[in-house]
N, CA, C and O of each residue as an XYZ file, in Angstrom:
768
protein
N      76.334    -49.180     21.620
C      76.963    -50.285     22.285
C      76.999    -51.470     21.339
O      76.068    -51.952     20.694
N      78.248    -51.830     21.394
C      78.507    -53.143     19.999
C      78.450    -54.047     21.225
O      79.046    -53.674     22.235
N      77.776    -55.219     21.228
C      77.964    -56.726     21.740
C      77.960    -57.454     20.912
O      77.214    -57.243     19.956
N      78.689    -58.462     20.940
C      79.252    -59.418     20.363
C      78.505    -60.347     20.871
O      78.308    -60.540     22.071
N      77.662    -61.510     19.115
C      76.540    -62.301     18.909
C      77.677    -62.912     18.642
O      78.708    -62.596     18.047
N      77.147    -64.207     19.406
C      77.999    -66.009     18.678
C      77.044    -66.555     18.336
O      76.263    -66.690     19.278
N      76.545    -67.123     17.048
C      75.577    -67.886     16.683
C      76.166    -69.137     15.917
O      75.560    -70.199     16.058
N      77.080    -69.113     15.270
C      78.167    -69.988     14.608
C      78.024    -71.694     15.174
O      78.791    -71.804     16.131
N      77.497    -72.675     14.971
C      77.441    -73.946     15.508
C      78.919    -74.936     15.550
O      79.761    -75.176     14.684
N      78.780    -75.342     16.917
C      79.995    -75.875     17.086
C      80.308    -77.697     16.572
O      79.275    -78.195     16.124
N      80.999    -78.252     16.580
C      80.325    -79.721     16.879
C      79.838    -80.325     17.632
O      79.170    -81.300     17.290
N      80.008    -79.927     19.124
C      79.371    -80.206     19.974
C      78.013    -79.793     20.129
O      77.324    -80.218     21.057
N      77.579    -78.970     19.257
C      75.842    -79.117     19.207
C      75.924    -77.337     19.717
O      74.841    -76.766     19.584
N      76.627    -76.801     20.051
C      76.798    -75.518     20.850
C      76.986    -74.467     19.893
O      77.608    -74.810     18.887
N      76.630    -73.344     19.946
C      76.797    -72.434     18.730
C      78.350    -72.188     19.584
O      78.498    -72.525     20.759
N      79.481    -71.518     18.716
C      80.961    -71.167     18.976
C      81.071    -70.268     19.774
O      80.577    -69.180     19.478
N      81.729    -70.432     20.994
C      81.891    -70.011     21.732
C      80.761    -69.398     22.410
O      80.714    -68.187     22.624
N      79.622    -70.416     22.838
C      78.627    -70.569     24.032
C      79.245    -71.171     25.055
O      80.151    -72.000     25.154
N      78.291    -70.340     26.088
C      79.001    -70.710     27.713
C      78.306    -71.868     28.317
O      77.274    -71.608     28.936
N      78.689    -73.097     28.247
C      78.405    -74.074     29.287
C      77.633    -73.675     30.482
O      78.161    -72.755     31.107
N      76.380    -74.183     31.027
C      75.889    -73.026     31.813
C      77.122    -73.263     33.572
O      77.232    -72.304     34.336
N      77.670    -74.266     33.795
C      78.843    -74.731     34.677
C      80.129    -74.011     34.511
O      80.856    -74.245     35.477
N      80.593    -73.341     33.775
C      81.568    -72.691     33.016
C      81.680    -71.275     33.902
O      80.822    -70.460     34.241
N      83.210    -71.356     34.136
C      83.232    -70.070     35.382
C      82.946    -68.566     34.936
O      83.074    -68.631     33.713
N      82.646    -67.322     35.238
C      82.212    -66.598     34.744
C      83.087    -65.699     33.857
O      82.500    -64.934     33.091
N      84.684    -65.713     33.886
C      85.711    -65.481     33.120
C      85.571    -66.141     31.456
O      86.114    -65.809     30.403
N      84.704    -67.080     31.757
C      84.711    -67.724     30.757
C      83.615    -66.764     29.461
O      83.709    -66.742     28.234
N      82.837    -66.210     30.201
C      81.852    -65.559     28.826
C      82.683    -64.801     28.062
O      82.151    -64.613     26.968
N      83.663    -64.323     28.138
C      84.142    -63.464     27.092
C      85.758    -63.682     26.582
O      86.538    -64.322     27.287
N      86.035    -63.283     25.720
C      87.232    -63.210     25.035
C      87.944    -62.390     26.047
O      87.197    -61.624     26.656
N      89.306    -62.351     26.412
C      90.239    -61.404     27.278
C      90.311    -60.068     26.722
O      90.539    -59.076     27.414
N      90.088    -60.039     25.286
C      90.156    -58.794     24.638
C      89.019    -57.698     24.758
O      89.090    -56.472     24.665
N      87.694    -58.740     25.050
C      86.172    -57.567     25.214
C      85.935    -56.932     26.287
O      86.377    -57.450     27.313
N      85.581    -56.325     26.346
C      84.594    -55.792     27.181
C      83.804    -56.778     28.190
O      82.585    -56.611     28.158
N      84.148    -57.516     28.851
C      82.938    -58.092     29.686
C      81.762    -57.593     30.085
O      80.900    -58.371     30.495
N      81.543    -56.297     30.037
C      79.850    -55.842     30.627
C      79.171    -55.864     29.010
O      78.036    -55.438     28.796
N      79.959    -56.369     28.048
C      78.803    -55.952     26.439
C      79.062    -57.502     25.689
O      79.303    -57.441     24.483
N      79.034    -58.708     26.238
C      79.436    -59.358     25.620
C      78.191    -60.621     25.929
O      78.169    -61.403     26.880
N      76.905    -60.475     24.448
C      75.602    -61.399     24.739
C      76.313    -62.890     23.907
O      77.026    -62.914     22.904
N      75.901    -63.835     24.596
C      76.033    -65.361     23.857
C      74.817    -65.615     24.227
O      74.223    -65.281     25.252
N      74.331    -66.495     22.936
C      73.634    -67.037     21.924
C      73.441    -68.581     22.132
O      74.133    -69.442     21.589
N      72.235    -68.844     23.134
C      72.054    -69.907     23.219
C      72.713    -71.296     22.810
O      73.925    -71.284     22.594
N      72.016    -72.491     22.686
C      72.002    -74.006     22.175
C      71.707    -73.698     20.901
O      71.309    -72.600     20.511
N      71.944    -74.884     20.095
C      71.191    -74.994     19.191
C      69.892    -75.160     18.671
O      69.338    -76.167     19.110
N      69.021    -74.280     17.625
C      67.968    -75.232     17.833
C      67.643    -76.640     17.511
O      66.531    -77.137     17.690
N      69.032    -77.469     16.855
C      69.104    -79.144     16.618
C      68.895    -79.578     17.642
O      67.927    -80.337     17.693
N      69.647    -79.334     18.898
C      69.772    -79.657     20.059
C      68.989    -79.598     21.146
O      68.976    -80.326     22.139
N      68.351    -78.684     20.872
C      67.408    -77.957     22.150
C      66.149    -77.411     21.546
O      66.063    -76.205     21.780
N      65.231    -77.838     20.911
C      64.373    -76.903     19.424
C      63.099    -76.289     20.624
O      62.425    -75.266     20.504
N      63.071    -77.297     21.757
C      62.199    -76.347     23.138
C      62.582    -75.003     23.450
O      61.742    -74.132     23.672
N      63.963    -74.775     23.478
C      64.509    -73.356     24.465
C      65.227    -73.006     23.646
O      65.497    -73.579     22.591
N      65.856    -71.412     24.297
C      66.910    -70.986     23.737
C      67.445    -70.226     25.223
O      66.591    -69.703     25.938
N      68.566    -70.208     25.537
C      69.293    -69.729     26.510
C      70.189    -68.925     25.833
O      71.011    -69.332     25.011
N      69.935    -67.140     26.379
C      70.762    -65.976     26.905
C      71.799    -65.873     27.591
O      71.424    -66.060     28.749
N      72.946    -65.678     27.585
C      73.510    -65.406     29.084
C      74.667    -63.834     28.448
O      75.234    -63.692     27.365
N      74.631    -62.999     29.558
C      74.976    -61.464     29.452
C      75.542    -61.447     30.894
O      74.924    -61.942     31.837
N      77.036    -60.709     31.042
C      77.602    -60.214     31.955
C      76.811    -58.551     31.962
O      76.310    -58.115     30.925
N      76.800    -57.901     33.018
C      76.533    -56.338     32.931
C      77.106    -56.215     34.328
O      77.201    -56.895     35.350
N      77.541    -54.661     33.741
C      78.504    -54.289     34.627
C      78.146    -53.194     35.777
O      78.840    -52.230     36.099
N      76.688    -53.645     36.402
C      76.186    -53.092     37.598
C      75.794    -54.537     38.264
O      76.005    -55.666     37.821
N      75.215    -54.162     39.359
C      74.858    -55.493     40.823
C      74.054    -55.571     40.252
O      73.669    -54.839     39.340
N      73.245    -57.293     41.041
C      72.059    -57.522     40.421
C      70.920    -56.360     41.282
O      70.315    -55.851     40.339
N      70.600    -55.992     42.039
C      69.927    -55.376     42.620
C      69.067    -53.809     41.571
O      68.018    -53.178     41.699
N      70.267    -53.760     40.581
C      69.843    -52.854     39.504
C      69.452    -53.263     38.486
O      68.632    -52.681     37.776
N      70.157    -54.704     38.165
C      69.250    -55.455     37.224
C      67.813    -55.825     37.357
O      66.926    -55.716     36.511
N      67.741    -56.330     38.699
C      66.255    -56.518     38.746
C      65.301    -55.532     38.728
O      64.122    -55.761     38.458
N      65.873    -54.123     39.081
C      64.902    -53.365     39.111
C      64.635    -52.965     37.735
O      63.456    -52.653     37.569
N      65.560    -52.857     36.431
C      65.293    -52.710     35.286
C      64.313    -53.630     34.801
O      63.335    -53.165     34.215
N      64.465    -55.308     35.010
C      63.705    -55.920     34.669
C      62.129    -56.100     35.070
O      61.217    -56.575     34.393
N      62.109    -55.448     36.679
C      60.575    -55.735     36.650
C      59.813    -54.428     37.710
O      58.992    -54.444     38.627
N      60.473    -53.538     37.113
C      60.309    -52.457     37.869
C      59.326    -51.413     36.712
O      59.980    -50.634     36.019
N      57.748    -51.432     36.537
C      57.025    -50.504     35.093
C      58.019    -49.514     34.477
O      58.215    -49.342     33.273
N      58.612    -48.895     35.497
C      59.068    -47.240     35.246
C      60.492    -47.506     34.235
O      61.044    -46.721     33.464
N      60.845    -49.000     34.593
C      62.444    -48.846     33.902
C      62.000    -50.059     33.005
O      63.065    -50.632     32.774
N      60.919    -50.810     32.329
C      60.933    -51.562     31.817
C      61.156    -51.104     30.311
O      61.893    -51.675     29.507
N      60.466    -50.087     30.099
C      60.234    -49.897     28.892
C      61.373    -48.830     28.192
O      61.122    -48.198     27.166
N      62.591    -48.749     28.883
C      63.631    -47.855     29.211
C      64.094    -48.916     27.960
O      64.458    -48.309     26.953
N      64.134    -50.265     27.869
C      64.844    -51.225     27.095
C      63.855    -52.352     26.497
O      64.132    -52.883     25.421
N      62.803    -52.672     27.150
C      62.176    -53.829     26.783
C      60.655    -52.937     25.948
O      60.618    -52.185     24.974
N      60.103    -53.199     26.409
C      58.409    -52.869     26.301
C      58.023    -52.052     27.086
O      58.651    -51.626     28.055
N      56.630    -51.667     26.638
C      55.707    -50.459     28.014
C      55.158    -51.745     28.597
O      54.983    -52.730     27.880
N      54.823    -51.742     30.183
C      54.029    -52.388     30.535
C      52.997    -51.990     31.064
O      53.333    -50.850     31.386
N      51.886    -52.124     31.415
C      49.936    -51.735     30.671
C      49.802    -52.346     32.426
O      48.958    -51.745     33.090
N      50.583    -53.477     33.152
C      50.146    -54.072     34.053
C      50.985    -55.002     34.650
O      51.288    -55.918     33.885
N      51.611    -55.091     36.115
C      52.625    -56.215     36.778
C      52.249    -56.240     37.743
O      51.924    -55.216     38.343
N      52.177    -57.225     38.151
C      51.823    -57.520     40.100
C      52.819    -58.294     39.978
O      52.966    -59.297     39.280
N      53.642    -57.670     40.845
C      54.843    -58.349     41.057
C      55.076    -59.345     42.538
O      55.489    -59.110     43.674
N      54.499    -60.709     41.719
C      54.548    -61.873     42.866
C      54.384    -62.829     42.317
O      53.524    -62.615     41.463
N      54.932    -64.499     42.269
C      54.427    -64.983     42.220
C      52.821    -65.393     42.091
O      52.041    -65.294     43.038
N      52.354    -65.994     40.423
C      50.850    -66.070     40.138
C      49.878    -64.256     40.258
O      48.711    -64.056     40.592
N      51.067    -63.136     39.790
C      50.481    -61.987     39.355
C      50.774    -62.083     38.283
O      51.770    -62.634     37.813
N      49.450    -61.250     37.467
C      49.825    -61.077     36.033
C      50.983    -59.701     36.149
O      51.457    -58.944     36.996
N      51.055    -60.016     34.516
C      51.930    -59.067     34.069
C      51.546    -58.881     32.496
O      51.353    -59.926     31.875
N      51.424    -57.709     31.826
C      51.237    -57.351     30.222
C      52.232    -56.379     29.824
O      52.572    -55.398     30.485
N      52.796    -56.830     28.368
C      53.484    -56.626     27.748
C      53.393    -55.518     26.767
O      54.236    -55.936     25.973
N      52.898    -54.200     26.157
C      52.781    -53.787     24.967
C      54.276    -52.993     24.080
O      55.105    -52.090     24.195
N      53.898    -53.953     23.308
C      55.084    -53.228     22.349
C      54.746    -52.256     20.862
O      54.053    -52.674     19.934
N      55.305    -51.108     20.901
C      55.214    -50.697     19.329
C      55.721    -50.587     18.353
O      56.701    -49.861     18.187
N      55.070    -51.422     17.278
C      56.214    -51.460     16.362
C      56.410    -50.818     15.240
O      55.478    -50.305     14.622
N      57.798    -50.767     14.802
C      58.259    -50.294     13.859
C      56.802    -49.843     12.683
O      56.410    -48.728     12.341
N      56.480    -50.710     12.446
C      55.327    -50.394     11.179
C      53.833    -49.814     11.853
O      52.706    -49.561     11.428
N      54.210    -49.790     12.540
C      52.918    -48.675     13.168
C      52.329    -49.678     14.077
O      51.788    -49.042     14.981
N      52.215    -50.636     14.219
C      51.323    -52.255     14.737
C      51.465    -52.276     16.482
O      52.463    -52.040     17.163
N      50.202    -52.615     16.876
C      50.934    -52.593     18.368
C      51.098    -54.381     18.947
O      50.288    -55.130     18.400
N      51.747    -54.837     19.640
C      51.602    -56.210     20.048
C      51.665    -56.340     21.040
O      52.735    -55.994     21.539
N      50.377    -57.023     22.163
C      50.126    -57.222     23.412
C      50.516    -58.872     23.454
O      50.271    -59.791     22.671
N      51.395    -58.790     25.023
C      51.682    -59.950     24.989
C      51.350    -60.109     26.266
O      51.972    -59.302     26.956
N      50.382    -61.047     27.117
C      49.866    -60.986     28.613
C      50.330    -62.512     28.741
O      50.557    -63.299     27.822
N      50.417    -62.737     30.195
C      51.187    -63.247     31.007
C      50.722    -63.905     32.425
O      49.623    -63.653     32.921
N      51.680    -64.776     33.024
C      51.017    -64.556     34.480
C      52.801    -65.021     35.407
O      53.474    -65.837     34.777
N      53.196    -64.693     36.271
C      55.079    -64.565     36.700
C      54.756    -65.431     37.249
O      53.616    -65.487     37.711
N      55.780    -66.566     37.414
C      56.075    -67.871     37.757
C      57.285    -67.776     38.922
O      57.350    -68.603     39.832
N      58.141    -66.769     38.793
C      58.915    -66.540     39.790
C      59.465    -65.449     40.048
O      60.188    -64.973     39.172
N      59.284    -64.688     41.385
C      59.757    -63.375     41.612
C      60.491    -63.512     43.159
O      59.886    -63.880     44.166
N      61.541    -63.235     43.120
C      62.811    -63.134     44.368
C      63.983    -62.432     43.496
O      64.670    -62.724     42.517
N      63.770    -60.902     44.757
C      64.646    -60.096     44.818
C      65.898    -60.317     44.147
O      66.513    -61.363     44.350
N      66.343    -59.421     43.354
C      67.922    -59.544     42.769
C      68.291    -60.560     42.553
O      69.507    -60.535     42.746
N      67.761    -62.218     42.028
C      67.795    -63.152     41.920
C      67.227    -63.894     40.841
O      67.862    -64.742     40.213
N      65.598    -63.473     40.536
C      65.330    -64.279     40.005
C      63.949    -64.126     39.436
O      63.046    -64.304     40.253
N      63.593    -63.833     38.200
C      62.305    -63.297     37.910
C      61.482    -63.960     36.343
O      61.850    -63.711     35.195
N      60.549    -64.657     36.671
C      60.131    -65.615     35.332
C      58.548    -65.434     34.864
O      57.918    -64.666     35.591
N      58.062    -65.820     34.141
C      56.893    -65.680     33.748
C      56.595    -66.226     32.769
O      57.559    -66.923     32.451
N      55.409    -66.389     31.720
C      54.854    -67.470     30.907
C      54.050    -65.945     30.095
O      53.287    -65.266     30.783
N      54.309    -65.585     28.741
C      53.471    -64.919     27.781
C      53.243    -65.448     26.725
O      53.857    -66.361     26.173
N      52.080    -64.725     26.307
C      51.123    -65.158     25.132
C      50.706    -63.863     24.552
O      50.673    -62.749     25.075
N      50.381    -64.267     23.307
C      50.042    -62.940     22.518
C      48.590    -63.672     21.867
O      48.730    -64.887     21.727
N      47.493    -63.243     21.530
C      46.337    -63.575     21.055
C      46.359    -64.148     19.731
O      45.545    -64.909     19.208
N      47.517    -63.613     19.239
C      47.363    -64.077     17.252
C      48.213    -65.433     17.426
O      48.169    -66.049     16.361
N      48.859    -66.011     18.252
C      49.854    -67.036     18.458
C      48.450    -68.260     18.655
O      47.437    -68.309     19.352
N      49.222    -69.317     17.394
C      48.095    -70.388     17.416
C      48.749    -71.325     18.442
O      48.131    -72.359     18.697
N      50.157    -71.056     19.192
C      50.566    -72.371     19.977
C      50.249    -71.895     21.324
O      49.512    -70.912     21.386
N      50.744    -72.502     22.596
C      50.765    -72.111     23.725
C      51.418    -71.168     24.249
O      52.099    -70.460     23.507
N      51.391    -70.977     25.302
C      52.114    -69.233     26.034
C      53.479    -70.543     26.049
O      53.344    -71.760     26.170
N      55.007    -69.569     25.843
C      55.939    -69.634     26.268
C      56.582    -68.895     27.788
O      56.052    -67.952     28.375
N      57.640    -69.494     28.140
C      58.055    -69.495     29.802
C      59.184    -68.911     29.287
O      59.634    -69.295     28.207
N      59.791    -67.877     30.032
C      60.917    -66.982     30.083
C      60.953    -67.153     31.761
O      60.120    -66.954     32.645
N      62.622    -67.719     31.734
C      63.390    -67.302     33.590
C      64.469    -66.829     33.079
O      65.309    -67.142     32.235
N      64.129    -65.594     34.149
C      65.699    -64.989     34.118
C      66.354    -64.850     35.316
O      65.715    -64.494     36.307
N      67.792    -65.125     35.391
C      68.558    -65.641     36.588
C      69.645    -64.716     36.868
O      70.190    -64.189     35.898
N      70.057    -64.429     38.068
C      70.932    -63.463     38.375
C      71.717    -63.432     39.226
O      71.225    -63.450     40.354
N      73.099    -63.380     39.148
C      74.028    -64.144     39.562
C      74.842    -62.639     39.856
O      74.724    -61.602     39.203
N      75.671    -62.881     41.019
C      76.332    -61.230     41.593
C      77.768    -62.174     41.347
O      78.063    -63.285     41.789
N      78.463    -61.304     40.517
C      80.029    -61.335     39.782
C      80.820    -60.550     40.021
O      81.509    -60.087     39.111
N      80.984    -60.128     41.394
C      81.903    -58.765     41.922
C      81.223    -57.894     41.984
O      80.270    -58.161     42.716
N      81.152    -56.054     41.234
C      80.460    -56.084     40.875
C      79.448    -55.674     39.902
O      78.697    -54.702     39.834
N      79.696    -56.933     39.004
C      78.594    -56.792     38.250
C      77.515    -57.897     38.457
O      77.108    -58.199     39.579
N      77.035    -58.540     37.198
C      76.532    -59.143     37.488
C      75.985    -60.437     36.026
O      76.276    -60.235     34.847
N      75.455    -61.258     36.353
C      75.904    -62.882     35.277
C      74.079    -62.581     35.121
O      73.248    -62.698     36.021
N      73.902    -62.280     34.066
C      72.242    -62.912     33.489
C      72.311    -64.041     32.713
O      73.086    -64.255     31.782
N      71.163    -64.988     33.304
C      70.726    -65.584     32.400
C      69.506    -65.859     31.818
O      68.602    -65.622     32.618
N      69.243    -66.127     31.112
C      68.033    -65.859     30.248
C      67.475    -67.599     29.612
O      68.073    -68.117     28.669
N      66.399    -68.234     30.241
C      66.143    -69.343     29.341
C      64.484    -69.294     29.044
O      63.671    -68.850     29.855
N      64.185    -69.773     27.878
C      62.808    -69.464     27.445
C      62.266    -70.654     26.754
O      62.929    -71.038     25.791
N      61.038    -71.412     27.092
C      60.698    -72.601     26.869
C      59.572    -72.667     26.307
O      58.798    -71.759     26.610
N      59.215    -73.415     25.604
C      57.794    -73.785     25.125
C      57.577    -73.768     23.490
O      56.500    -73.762     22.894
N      59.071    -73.760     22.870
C      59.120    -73.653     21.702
C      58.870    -75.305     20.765
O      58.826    -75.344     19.535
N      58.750    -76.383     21.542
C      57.833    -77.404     20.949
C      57.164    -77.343     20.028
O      57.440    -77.745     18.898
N      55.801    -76.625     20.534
C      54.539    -76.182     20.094
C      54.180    -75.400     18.958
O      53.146    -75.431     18.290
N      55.448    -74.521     18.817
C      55.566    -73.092     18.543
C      55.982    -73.367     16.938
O      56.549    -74.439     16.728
N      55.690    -72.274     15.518
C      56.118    -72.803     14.454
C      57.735    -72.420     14.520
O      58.231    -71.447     15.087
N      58.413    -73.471     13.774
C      60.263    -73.488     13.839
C      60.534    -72.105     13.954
O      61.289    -71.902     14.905
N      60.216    -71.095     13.363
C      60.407    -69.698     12.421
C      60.800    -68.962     14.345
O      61.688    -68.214     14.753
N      59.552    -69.706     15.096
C      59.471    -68.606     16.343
C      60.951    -68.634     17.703
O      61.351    -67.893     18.601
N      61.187    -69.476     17.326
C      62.270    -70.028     18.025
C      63.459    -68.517     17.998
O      63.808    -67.720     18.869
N      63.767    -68.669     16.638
C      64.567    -68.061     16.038
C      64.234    -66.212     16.376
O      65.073    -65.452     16.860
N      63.147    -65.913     16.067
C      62.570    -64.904     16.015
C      62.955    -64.222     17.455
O      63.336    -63.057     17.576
N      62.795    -65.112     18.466
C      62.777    -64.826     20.053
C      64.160    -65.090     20.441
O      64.372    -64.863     21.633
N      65.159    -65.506     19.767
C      66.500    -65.499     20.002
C      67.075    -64.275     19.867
O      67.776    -63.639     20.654
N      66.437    -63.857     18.043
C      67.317    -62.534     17.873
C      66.857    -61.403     19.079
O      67.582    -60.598     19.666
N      65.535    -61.615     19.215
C      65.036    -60.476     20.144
C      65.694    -59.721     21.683
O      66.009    -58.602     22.088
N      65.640    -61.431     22.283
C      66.546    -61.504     23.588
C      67.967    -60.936     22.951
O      68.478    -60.081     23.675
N      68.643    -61.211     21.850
C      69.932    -60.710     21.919
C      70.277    -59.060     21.845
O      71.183    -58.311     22.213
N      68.800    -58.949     21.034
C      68.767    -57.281     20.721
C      68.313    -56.452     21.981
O      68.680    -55.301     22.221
N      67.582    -57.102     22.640
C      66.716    -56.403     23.763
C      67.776    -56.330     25.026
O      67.682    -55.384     25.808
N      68.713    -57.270     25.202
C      69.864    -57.729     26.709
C      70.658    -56.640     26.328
O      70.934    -55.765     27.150
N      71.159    -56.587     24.863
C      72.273    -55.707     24.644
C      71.492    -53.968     25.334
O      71.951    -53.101     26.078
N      70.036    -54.143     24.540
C      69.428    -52.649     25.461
C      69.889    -52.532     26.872
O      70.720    -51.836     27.455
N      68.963    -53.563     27.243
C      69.436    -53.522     28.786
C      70.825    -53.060     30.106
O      71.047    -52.402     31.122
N      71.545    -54.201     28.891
C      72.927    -53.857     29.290
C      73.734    -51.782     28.780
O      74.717    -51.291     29.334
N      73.193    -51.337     28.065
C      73.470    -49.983     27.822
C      72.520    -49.239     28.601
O      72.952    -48.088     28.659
N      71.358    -49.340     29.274
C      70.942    -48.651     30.174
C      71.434    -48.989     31.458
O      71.600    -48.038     32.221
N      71.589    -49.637     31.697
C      72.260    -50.330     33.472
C      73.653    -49.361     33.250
O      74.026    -48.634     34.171
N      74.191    -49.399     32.298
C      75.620    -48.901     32.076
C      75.343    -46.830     32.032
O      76.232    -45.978     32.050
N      73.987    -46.634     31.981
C      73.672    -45.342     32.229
C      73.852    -44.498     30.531
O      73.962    -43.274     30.456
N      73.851    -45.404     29.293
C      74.021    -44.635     28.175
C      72.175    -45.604     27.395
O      71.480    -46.573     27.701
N      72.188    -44.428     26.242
C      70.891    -44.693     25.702
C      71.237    -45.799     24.958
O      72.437    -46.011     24.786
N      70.360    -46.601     24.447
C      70.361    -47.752     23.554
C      70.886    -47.112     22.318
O      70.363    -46.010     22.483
N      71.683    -46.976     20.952
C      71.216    -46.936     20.012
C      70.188    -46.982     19.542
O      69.433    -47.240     20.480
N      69.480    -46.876     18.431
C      68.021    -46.532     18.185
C      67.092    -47.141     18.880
O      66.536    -48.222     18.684
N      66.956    -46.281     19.793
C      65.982    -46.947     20.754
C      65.128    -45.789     21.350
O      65.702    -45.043     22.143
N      64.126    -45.610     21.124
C      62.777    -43.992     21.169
C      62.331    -44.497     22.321
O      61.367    -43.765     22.545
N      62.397    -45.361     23.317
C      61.558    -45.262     24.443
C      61.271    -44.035     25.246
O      60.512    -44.094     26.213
């Protein structure tokens, strides 16, 4: 699955052709793409060096999105294994990922917001990180039907410049997963 990254900075402070988060939902994509494969690429970090905002059309309801996102059995289908979720408001949740070079990285947590097909957030930390846990909400919006993600992640203040960046490409690499399993095909290299 090819999705199409805008990272390109505009003058308005906006990387080229980022979606206004007010901006009707016709608007995320070119007439020519694909609307269910088409990820944009946050603010800038000039502009915004706290967050970076996601936003991804996919071309199932949210009701399947959410279950990919916080459901153990389908998490790690695209994202990570998860070790642990209590799925509620002020339940934890842990993250393990494996990586490429053999390394494993635990990232634990505690969810800040959980409502059905709507709306699911949380705050992780990893132990080797000298700054504070960062906040990930993700938002879900029913578009006929598919469905409008959005993705915003905060706490990059604190955080060294490098990480900002690091967690941009990730979300772009990890949504595009997402979006090819919801769509019922495997990720490209993806061994989960």
């Amino acid at each position: 699955m090819d999705a199409k990254l805008r990272t390109e900075k505009s003058r308005a402070g906006l990387p080229a052709g980022a979606i206004p988060k007010d901006a009707p939902l016709n608007a995320l994509t070119d007439s020519t793409e694909d609307a269910s494969k088409s990820v944009v690429q946050g603010d800038s970090a000039d502009t915004h060096a706290d967050m970076l905002e996601v936003s991804l059309r996919i071309a199932v309801p949210p009701e399947r999105v959410f279950q990919l996102l916080t459901d153990p059995d389908h998490i790690g289908l695209w994202f990570a294994q998860v070790s642990g979720i209590e799925p509620r408001v002020g339940g934890a949740v842990e993250f393990v990922f494996f990586n490429e070079n053999g390394s494993v990285s635990v990232f634990s947590g505690e969810i800040t917001a959980f409502q059905a097909n709507a709306r699911f957030g949380f705050t992780w930390h990893n132990r080797q990180w000298t700054f504070p846990p960062l906040h990930v909400l993700i938002t879900l919006e029913s578009a006929g039907a598919a469905t409008l993600l959005r993705l915003r992640q905060t706490g990059f203040a604190k955080a060294p410049p490098l990480e900002r960046d690091i967690h941009d490409e990730g979300w772009a690499r990890y949504l595009e997963r997402l979006a090819a399993v919801a769509d019922g095909t495997r990720p490209e290299g993806w061994n989960a």
